[in-house]
C-alpha positions as CSV (number, residue, x, y, z in Angstrom):
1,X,0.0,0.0,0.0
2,X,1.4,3.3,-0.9
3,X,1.8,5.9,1.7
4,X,2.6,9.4,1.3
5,X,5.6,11.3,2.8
6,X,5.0,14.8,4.8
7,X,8.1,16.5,3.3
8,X,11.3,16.0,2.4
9,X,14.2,15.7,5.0
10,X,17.0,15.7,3.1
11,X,18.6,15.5,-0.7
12,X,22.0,14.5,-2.0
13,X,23.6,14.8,-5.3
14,X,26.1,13.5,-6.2
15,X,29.2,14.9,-8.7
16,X,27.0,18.3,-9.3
17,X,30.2,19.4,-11.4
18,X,32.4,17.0,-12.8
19,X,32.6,14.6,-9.8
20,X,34.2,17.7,-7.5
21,X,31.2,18.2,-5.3
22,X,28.7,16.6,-3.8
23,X,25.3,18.2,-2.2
24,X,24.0,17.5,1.3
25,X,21.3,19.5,2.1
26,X,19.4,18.6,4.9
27,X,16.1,19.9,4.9
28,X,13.0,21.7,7.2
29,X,9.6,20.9,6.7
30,X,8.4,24.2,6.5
31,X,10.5,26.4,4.0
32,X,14.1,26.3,2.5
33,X,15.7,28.8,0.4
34,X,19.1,28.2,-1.4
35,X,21.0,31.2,-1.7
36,X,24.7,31.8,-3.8
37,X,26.3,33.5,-6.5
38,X,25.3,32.9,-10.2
39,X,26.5,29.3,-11.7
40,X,27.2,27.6,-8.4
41,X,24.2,25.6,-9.1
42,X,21.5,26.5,-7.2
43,X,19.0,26.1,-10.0
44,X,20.5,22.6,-10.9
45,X,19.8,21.6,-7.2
46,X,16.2,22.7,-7.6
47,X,15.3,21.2,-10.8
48,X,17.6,17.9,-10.9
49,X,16.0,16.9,-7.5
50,X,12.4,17.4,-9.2
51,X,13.7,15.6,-12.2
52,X,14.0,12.9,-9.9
53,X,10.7,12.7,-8.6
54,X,9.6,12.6,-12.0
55,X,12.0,9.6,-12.1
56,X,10.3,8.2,-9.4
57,X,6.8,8.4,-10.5
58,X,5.6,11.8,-8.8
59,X,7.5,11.0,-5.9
60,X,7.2,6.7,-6.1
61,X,10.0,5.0,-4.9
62,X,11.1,2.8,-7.8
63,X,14.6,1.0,-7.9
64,X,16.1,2.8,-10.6
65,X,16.1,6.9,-9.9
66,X,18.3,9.3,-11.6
67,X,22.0,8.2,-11.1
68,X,23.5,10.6,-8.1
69,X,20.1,11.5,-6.7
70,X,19.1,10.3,-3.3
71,X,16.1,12.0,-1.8
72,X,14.9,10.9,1.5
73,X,10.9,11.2,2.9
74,X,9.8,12.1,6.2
75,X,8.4,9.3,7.2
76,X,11.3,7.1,5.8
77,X,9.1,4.4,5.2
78,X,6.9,6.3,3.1
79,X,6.8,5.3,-0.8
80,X,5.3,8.9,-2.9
81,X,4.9,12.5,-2.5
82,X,3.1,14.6,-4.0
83,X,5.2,17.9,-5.6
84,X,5.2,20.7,-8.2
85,X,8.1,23.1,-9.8
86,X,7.5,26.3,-11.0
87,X,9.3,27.6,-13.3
88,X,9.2,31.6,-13.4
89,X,11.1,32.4,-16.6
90,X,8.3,33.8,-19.4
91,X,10.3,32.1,-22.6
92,X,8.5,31.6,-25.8
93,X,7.3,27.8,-26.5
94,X,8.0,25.6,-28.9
95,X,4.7,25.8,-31.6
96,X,2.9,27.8,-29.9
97,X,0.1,27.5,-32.8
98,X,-0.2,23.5,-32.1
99,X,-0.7,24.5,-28.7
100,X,-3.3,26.8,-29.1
101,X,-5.2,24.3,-31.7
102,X,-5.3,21.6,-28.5
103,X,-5.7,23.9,-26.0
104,X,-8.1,26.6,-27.6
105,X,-6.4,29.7,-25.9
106,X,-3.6,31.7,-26.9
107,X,-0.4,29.6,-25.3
108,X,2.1,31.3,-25.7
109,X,4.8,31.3,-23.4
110,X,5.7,28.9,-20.9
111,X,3.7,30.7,-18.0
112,X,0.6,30.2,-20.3
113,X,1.2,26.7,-20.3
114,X,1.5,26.0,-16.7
115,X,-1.5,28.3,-16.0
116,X,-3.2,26.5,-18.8
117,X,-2.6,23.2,-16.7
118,X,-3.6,24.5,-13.4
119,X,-7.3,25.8,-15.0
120,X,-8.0,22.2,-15.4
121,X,-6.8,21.4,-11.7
122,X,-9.1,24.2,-10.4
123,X,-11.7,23.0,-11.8
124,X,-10.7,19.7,-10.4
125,X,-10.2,21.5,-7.0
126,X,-13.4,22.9,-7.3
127,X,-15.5,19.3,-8.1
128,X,-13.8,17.9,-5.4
129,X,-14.9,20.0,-2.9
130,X,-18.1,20.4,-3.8
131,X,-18.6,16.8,-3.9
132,X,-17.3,17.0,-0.3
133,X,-19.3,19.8,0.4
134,X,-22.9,17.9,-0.8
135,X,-21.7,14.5,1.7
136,X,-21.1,16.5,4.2
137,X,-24.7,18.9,4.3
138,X,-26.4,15.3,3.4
139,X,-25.2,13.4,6.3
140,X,-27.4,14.7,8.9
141,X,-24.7,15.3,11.6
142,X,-24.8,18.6,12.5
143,X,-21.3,19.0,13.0
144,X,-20.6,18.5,9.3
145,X,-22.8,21.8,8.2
146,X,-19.7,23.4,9.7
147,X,-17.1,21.6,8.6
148,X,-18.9,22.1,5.1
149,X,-18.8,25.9,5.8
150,X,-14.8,25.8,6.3
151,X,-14.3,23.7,3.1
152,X,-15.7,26.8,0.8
153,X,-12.8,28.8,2.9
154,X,-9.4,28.6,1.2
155,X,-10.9,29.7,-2.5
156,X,-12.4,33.1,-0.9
157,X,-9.2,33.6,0.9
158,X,-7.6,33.1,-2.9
159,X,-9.9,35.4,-4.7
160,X,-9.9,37.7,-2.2
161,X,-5.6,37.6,-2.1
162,X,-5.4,38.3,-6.0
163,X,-8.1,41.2,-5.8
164,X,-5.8,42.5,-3.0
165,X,-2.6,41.7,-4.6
166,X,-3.8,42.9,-8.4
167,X,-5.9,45.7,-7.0
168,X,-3.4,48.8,-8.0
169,X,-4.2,48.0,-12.0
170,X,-8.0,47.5,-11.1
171,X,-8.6,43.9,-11.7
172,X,-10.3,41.7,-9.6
173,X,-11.3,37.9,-10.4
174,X,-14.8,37.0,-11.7
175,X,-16.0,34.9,-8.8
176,X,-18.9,33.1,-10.8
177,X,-16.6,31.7,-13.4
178,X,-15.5,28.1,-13.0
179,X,-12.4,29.2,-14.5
180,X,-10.1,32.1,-13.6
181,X,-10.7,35.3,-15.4
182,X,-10.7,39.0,-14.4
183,X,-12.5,42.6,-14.7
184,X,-11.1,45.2,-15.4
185,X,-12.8,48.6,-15.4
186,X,-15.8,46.8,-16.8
187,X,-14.2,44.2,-19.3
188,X,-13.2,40.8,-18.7
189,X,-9.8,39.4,-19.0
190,X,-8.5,36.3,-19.9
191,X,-5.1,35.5,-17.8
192,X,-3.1,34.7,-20.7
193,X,-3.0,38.7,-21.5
194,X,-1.7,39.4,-17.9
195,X,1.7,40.8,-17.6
196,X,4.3,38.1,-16.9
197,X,4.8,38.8,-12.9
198,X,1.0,39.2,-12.8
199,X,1.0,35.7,-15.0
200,X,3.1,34.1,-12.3
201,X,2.0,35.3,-9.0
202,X,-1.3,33.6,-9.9
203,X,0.6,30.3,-11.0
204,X,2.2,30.3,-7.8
205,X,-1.1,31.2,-5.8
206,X,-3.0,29.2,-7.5
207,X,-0.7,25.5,-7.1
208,X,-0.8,26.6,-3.4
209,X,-4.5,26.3,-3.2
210,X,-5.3,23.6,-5.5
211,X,-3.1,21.6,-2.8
212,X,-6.0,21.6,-0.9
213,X,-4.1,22.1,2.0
214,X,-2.4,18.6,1.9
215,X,1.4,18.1,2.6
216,X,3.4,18.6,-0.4
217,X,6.6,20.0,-1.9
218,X,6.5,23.4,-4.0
219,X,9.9,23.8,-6.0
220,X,10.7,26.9,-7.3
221,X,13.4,28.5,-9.4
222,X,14.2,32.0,-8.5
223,X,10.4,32.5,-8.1
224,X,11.2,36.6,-7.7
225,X,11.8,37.2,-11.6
226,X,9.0,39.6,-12.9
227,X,7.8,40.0,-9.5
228,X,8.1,43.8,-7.9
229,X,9.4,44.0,-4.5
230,X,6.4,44.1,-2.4
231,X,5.1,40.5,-3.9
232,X,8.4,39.6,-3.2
233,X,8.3,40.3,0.2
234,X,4.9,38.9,0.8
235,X,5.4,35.4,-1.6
236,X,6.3,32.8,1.1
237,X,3.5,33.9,3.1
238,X,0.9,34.0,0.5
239,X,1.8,30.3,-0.2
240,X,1.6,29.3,3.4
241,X,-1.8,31.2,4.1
242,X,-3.2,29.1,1.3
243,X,-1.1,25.7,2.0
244,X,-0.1,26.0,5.4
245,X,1.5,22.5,5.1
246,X,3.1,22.7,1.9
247,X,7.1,22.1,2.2
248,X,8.5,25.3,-0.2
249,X,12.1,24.8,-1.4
250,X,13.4,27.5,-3.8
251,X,16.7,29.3,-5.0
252,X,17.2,33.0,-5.3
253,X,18.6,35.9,-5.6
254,X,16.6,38.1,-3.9
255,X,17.0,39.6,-0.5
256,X,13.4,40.3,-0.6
257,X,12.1,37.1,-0.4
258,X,13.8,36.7,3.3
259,X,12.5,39.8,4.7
260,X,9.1,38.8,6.0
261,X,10.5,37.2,8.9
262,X,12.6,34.2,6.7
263,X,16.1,34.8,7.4
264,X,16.5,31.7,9.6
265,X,15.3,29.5,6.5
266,X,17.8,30.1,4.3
267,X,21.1,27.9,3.2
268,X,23.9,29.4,1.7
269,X,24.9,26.7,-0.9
270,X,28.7,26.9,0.0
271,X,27.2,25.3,3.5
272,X,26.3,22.2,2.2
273,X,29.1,21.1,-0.8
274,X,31.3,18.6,0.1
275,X,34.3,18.2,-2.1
276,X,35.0,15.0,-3.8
């Protein structure tokens, strides 16, 4: 029977440059931000340990993982996890017109793509908790109206973070849409034509809360780019007052991203290479 892990406790790689160093990077179960100068390979931490996962199955144990990649669950015994990776660069994609033909919007970048993935897990999210929501009001415990009540929480607390959080340009979400759109001075918006910080703040909010609040791992690669410094600031925060159990490990440049009380989560990279 599979069993899920709570977070990660710890990741090694091996020969991250040439068989010179090796990575030991023990690990917190709340949030863990790799800091360094350009090319020491704080991006290559980030995304060959979610490569392994992938590896893995989405976080299944198999017996053949990437070679030099040993990731370890809290519990031990456990055999999955479940995780995401952002990735925050806006590049072009490859046929962008192909895309568009299966996906009927206008994909365009790579931040299109990934929000075009996560409307079909809100809508997901959404299904699922309002099938929850119907067995709970039908089960004739009192107890469960309120528990019922709590479950329509976290997606308020979402819109009501974006209208907050997008509120200098005037856009707020349309909150009887199934899918995410916005208005803006009386027209609606698709969020493919959102600038590209705009484009991945609501990435990164929106993974947090289609979570569902379960334990998880959120990679992210320098998740500041394109964001100005007061979502910067208030990022790690956002993701926990959406996924307050969510495990967030991330690389970047920023000294904004420590400065809503983070400073003890970060791990300078030179801290945990071992030469070889």
């Amino acid at each position: 029977m599979e069993k899920f892990a709570q977070y990660i406790k710890s990741i090694e790689i091996e020969s991250l440059w040439s068989n010179r160093r090796h990575i030991k990077w023990q690990l917190r179960p709340d949030v863990n931000i790799l800091s360094g100068s350009n090319g020491v390979g704080k991006s290559t931490i980030i995304n060959r340990s979610a490569s392994h996962l992938k590896v893995m199955r989405d976080g299944q144990v198999t017996r053949n993982p990437e070679e030099g990649v040993n990731i370890t669950f809290y519990p031990e015994d456990a055999t999955r996890i479940t995780f995401d990776l952002i990735s925050s660069v806006d590049r072009p994609v490859l046929s962008s017109e192909l895309l568009e033909k299966i996906s009927g919007v206008n994909v365009r970048t790579e931040l299109d793509w990934q929000l075009y993935h996560l409307q079909r897990r809100y809508l997901n999210y959404q299904v699922n908790v309002g099938n929850r929501i119907i067995s709970l009001l039908t089960s004739g415990n009192p107890d469960d109206q309120r528990l019922a009540t709590e479950l329509t929480k976290p997606k308020k607390m979402f819109q009501d973070l974006i209208d907050d959080l997008f509120a200098p340009t005037g856009k707020t979400i349309v909150r009887d849409s199934n899918e995410i759109f916005f208005n803006q001075y009386g027209e609606q918006l698709s969020p493919y034509i959102l600038s590209s910080g705009e484009k991945q703040l609501l990435v990164i909010m929106l993974t947090a809360l289609v979570m569902e609040c379960r334990p998880g791992v959120l990679f992210m690669d320098e998740p500041e780019i394109s964001l100005h410094i007061e979502w910067q600031q208030r990022l790690i925060t956002l993701i926990r007052t959406l996924n307050p159990n969510v495990q967030i490990i991330l690389c970047t440049h920023s000294p904004a991203i420590i400065m809503d009380g983070w400073m003890d989560a970060v791990t300078e990279i030179e801290d945990i290479i071992e030469a070889q």
